[in-house]
VODO-207294 format. One line per 5 residues: number of its first residue (from 1); for each residue x negated, y, z negated of C-alpha. Coordinates in nm, 2 decimals. Example, Ala and Ser with C-alpha at 12.3 -4.5 7.8 and 13.67 -1.06 7.14 Angstrom:
% VODO-207294
1	-1.23,-0.45,-0.78; -1.37,-0.11,-0.71
% end
This chain:
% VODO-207294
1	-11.90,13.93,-7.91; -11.56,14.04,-8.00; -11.52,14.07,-8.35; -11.64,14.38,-8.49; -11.59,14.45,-8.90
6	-11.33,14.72,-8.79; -11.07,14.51,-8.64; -10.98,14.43,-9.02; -10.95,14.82,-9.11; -10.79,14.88,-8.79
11	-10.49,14.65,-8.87; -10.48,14.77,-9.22; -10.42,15.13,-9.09; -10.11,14.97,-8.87; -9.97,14.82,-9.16
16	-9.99,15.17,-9.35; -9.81,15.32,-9.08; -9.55,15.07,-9.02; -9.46,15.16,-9.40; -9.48,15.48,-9.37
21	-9.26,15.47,-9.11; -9.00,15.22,-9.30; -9.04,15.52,-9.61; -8.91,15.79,-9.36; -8.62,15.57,-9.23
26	-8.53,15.46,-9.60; -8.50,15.82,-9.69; -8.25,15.91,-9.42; -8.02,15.62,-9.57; -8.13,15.76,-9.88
31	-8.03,16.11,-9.88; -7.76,16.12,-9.62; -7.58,15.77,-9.70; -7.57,15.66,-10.05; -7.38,15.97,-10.16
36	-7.05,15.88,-9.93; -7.05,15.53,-10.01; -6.77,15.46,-10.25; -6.92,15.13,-10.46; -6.93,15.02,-10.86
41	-7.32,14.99,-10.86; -7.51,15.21,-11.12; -7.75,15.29,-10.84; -7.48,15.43,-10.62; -7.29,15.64,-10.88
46	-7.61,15.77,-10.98; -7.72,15.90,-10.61; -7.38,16.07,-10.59; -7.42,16.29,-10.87; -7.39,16.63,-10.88
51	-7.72,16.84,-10.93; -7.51,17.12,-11.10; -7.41,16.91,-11.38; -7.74,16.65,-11.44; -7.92,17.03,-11.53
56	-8.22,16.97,-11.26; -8.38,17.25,-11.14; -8.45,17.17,-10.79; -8.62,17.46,-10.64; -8.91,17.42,-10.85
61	-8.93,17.05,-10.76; -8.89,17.20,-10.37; -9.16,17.41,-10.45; -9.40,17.14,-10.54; -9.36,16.94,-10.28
66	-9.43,17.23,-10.01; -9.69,17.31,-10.20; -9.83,16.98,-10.20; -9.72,16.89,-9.82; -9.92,17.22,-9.68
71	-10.25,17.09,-9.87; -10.20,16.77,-9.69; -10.18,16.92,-9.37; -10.47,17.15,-9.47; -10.71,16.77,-9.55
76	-10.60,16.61,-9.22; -10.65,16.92,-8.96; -11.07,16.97,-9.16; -11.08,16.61,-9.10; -10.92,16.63,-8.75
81	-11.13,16.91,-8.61; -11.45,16.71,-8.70; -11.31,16.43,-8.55; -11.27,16.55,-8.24; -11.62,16.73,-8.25
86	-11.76,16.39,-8.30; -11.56,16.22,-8.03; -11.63,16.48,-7.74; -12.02,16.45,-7.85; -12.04,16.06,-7.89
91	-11.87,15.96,-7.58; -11.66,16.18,-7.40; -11.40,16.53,-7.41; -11.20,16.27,-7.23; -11.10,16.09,-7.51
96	-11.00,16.38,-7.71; -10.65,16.32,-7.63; -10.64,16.01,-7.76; -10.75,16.07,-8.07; -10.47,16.36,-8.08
101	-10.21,16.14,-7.97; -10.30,15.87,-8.25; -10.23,16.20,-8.48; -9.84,16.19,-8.38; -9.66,15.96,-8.59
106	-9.83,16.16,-8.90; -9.75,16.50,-8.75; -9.38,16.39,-8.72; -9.33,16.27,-9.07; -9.47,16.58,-9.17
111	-9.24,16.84,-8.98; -8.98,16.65,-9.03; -9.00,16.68,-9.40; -9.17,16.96,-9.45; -8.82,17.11,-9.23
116	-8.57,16.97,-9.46; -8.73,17.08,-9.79; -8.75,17.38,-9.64; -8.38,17.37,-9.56; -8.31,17.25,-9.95
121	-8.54,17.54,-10.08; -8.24,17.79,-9.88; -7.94,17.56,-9.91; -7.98,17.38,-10.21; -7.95,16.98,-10.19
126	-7.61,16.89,-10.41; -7.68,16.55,-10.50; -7.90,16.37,-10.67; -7.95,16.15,-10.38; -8.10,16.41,-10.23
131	-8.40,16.46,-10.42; -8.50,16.09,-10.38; -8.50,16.17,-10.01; -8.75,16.43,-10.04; -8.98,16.18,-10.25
136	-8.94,15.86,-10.02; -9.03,16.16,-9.74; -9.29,16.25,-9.95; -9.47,15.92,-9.97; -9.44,15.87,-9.62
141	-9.63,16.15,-9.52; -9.90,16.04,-9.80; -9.90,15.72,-9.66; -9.93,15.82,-9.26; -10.21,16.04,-9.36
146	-10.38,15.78,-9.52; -10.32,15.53,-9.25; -10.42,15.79,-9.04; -10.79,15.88,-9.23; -10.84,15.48,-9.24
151	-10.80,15.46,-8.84; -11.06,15.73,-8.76; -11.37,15.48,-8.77; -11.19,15.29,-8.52; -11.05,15.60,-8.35
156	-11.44,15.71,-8.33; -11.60,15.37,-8.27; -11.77,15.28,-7.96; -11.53,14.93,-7.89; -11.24,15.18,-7.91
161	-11.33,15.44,-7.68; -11.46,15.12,-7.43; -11.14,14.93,-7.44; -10.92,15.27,-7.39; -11.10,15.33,-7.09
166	-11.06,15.00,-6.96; -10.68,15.07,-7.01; -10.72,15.29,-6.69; -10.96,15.13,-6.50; -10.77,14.82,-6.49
171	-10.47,14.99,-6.32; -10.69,15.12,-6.04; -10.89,14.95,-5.76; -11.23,14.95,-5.79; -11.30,15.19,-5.50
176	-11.13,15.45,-5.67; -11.32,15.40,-6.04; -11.53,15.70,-6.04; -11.28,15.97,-6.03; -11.11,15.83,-6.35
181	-11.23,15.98,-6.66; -11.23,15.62,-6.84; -11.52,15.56,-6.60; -11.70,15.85,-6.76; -11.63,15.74,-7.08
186	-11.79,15.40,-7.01; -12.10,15.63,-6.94; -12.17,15.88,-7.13; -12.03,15.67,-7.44; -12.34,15.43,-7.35
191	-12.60,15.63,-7.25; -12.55,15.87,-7.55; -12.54,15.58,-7.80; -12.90,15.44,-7.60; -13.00,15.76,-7.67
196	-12.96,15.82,-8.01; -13.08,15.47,-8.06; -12.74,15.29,-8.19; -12.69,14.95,-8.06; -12.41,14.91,-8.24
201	-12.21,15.12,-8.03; -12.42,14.98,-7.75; -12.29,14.67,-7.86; -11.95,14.71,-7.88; -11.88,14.85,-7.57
206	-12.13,14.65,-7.40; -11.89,14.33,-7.50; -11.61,14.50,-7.38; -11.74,14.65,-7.05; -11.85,14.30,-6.96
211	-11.60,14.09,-7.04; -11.36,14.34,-6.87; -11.56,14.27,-6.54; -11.55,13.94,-6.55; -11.21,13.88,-6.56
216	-11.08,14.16,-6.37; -10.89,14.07,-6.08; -10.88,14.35,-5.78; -10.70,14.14,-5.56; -10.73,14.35,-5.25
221	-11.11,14.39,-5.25; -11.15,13.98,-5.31; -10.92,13.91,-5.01; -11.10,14.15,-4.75; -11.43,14.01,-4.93
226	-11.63,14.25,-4.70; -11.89,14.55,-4.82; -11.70,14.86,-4.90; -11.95,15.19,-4.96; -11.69,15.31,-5.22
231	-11.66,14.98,-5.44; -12.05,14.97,-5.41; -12.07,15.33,-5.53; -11.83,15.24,-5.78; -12.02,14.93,-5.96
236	-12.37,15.05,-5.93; -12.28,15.37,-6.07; -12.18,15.24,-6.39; -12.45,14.99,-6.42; -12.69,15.28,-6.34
241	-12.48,15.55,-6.60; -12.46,15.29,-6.90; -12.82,15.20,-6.88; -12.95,15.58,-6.92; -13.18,15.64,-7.18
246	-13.27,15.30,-7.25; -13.62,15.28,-7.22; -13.66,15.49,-7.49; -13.40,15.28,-7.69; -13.47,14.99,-7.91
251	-13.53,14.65,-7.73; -13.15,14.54,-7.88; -13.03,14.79,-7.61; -13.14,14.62,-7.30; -13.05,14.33,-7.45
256	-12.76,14.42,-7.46; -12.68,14.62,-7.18; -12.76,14.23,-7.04; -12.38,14.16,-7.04; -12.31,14.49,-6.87
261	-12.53,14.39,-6.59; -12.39,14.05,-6.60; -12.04,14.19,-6.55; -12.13,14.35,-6.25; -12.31,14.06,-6.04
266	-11.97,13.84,-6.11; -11.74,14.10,-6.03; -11.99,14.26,-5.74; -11.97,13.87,-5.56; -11.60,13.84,-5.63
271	-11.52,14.15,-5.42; -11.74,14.00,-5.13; -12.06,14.26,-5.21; -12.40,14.12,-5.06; -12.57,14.08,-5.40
276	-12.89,13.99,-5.23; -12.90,14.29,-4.98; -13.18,14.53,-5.05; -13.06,14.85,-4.88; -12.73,14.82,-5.10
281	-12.93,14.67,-5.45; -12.71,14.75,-5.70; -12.90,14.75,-5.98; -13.23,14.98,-5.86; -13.09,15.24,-6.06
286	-13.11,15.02,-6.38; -13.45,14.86,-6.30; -13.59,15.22,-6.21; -13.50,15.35,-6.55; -13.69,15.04,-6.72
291	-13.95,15.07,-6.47; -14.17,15.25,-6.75; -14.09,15.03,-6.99; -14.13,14.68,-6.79; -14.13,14.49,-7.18
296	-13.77,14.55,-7.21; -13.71,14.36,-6.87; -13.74,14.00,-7.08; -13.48,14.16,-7.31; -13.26,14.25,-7.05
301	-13.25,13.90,-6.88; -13.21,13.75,-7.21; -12.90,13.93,-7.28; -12.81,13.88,-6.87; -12.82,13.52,-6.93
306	-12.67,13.49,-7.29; -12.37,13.66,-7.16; -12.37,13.44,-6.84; -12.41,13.07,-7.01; -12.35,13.14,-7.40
311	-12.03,13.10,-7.64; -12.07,13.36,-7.89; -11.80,13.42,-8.14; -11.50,13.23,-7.98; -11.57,13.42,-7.62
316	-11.65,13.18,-7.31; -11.91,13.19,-7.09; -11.90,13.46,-6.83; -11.98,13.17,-6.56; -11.67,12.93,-6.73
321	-11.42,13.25,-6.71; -11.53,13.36,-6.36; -11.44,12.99,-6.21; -11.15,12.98,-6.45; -11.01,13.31,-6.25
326	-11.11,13.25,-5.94; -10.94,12.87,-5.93; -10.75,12.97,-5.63; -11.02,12.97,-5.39; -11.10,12.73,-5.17
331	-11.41,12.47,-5.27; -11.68,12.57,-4.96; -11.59,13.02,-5.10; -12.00,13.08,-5.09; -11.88,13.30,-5.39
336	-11.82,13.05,-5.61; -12.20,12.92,-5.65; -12.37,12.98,-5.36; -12.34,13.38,-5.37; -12.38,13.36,-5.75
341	-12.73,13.22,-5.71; -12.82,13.44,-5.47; -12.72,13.74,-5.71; -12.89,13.53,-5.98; -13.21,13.46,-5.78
346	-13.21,13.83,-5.68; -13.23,13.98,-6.04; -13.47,13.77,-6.11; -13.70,13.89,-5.81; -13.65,14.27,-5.89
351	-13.76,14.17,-6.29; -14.08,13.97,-6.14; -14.21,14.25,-5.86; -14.19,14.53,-6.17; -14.38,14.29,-6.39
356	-14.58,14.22,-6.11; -14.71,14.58,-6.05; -14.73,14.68,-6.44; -14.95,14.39,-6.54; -15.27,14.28,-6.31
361	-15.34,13.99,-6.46; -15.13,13.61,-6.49; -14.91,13.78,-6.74; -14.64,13.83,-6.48; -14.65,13.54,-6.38
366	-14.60,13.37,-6.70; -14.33,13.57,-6.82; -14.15,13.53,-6.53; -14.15,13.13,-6.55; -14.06,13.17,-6.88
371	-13.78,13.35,-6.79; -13.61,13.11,-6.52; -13.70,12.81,-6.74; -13.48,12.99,-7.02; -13.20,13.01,-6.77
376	-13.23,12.67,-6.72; -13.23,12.56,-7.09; -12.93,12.76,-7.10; -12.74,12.59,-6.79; -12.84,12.24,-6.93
381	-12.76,12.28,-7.28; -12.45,12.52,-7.32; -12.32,12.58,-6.97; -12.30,12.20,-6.88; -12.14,12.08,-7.19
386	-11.91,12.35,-7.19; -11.79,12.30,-6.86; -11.82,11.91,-6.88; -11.48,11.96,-7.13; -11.29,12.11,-6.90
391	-11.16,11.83,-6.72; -10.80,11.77,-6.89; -10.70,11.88,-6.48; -10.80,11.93,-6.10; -10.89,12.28,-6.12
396	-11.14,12.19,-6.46; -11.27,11.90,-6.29; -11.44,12.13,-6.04; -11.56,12.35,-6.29; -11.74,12.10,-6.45
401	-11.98,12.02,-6.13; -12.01,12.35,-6.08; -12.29,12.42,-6.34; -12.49,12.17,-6.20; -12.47,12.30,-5.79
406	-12.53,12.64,-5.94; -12.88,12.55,-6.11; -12.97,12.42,-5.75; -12.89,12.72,-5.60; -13.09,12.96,-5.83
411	-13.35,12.74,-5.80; -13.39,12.74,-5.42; -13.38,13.10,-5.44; -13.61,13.14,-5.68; -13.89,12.90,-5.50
416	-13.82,13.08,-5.17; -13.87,13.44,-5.32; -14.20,13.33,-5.52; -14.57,13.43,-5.46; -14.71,13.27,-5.18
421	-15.06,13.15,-5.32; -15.01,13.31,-5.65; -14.95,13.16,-6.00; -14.90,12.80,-5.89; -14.94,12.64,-6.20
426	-14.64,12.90,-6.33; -14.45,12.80,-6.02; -14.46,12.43,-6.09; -14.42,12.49,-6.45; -14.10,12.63,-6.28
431	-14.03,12.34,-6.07; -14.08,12.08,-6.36; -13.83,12.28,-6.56; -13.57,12.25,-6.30; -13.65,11.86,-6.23
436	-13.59,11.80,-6.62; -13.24,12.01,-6.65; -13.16,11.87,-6.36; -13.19,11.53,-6.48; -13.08,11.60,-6.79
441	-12.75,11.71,-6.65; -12.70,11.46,-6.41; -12.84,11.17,-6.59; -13.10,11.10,-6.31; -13.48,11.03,-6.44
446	-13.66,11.34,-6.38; -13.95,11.39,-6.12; -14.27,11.59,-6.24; -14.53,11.77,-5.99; -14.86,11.85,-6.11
451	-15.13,12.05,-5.98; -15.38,11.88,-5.81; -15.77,11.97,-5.89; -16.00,11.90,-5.61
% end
């Protein structure tokens, strides 16, 4: 989930600046070099000749060009003023300066020339050299602006304003998120998007957000691997921020805020958080804002266990890049697996209890066995394999038993938090699953329960 159709404009919009750039250096050698270099080119003879005899009027060709360099200016500060409406609305006044600061290399260009025609229009240029100058500097400016115009989809998209506020956030420990405006970003940038019902911004930032979380390393946090109010505050606050509005969203938004919530659960049980501890829940506030809508809960595991077990579009699993990062630890860390399906087993409880009190009848029940039998598909047939070819060393060959301790440890969890005496034939449809993964990833014969009538 990482490449979006802008990444191709986005690069085209560098290369238009790099040669605008190369224009504005090739008319300094231009103007203020060819005409003192003594050579037997044509080329060069010609740059060194005088205006006063070639019969050139140059102040009307001055005149153009200011002319035509203040209309420019006039385009790009309309398009620049709605630009920045649009970014303080769709994500944050926050990233209002970034958007001004991508504005710099154009407004250089543009003073810069726009001060030395002004300079010719007084003191008239003498050679012909010159004037060449003033059109190399001419194009530059044409082609920043353009480069400029062709950035501001990216500037204004929802992966952009995600992965600049990442920028900050990674520099920072996690206890000190909240009072960085990127964290805000990561918000509001969501919530508005849920809002207004685009899950493609959702989307975009969504893959960014989590994929930021799981490989970020705070190293200090995962060392005292204790609870910390300010790091809790920290993580369920943006879980709980990025998921307003999105019960009234389309069911692609909890999908996808799925690999948000993902994100957190690794990161939460790297720093040492007690994922399973319900006076410090970190995801109640996401949960209460679906409460109303308990449909979209399916849609938000789903995307929870997609991000989790699934490579999409050349990105790894979040469970292969999470042991991948974490290699250092030592084997018996409980937050390698045995945390993880804790956290795991947790979600899954706080899905079933809301589904439990919105629907009376066997419903629940079902969905809910549907659900942990879709995780289990998923460990068995793309987490395992996946895993299973990372063995080229000592480190890999861990990570590729690890899939199969982890789909024991959800399990347990998930038969010690059922029903009692409720929904048993869901429960061993439950059970069954896990026998058949199981065997199907350790090459065991399966064993199957049934119910017993009697």
């Amino acid at each position: 989930m990482n490449a979006w159709p802008l990444r191709p404009a986005r690069r085209a919009g560098s290369l238009l600046t790099y040669f605008g750039t190369f224009l504005l250096l090739l008319g300094c050698v231009v103007g203020w070099g060819l005409p003192h270099l003594s050579n037997n080119l044509p080329l060069l003879q010609r740059s060194a000749t005088p205006l006063s005899g070639a019969g050139i009027d140059a102040n009307g060709f001055l005149g153009a060009d200011l002319t035509a360099l203040a209309v420019i200016i006039a385009v790009v500060i309309g398009f620049n003023a709605t630009t920045l409406q649009i970014a303080g609305q769709e994500h944050s006044l926050a990233l209002v300066r970034a958007v001004l600061l991508s504005l710099g290399p154009f407004l250089v260009c543009w003073c810069a020339t726009t001060g030395v025609a002004l300079v010719y229009f007084l003191e008239p240029p003498i050679y012909m050299a010159q004037l060449w100058q003033v059109m190399l500097w001419f194009g530059a400016v044409v082609v920043l602006m353009i480069g400029y115009l062709w950035n501001l989809p990216w500037r204004l998209s929802g992966e952009y304003a995600a992965l600049w506020a990442i920028r900050e956030l990674r520099r920072q420990p996690i206890s000190q998120w909240e009072s960085l405006d990127g964290f805000s970003v990561l918000q509001s940038g969501m919530a508005s998007a849920s809002g207004r019902g685009d899950f493609g911004t959702v989307r975009s930032m969504a893959a960014v957000v989590g994929a930021f979380l799981v490989g970020h390393r705070d190293r200090r946090a995962e060392l005292a691997n204790v609870y910390d109010r300010a790091r809790y505050r920290a993580l369920k606050n943006l879980l709980t921020g990025c998921s307003q509005n999105a019960a009234q969203a389309p069911n692609a938004i909890s999908y996808y805020l799925g690999f948000v919530l993902a994100g957190v659960l690794l990161q939460a049980t790297a720093v040492g958080h007690p994922v399973d501890d319900d006076d410090h829940d970190l995801y109640s506030g996401i949960f209460r804002e679906l409460r109303q809508r308990p449909e979209r809960l399916d849609a938000l595991w789903t995307g929870m266990r997609h991000g989790l077990c699934r490579q999409e579009r050349r990105r790894d699993p979040y469970l292969l890049v999470y042991w991948r990062e974490h290699g250092s630890w030592t084997s018996d860390d409980p937050r390698r697996v045995t945390r993880l399906g804790e956290g795991i087993g947790h979600v899954f409880a706080d899905c079933q209890h809301i589904m439990n009190m919105a629907w009376v009848d066997d419903n629940a029940l079902k969905d809910s066995a549907d659900m942990i039998t879709d995780l289990y598909r998923d460990f068995a047939i793309h987490l395992g394999p996946v895993a299973s070819r990372e063995r080229s060393g000592r480190k890999e060959a861990r990570i590729a038993d690890m899939p199969l301790v982890l789909l024991d440890a959800v399990h347990s969890n998930v038969i010690r938090n059922w029903p009692k005496d409720v929904g048993e034939s869901s429960r061993l449809e439950v059970v069954n699953a896990y026998e058949a993964r199981r065997a199907e990833m350790s090459g065991q014969p399966a064993v199957r329960q049934v119910v017993m009538i009697g």
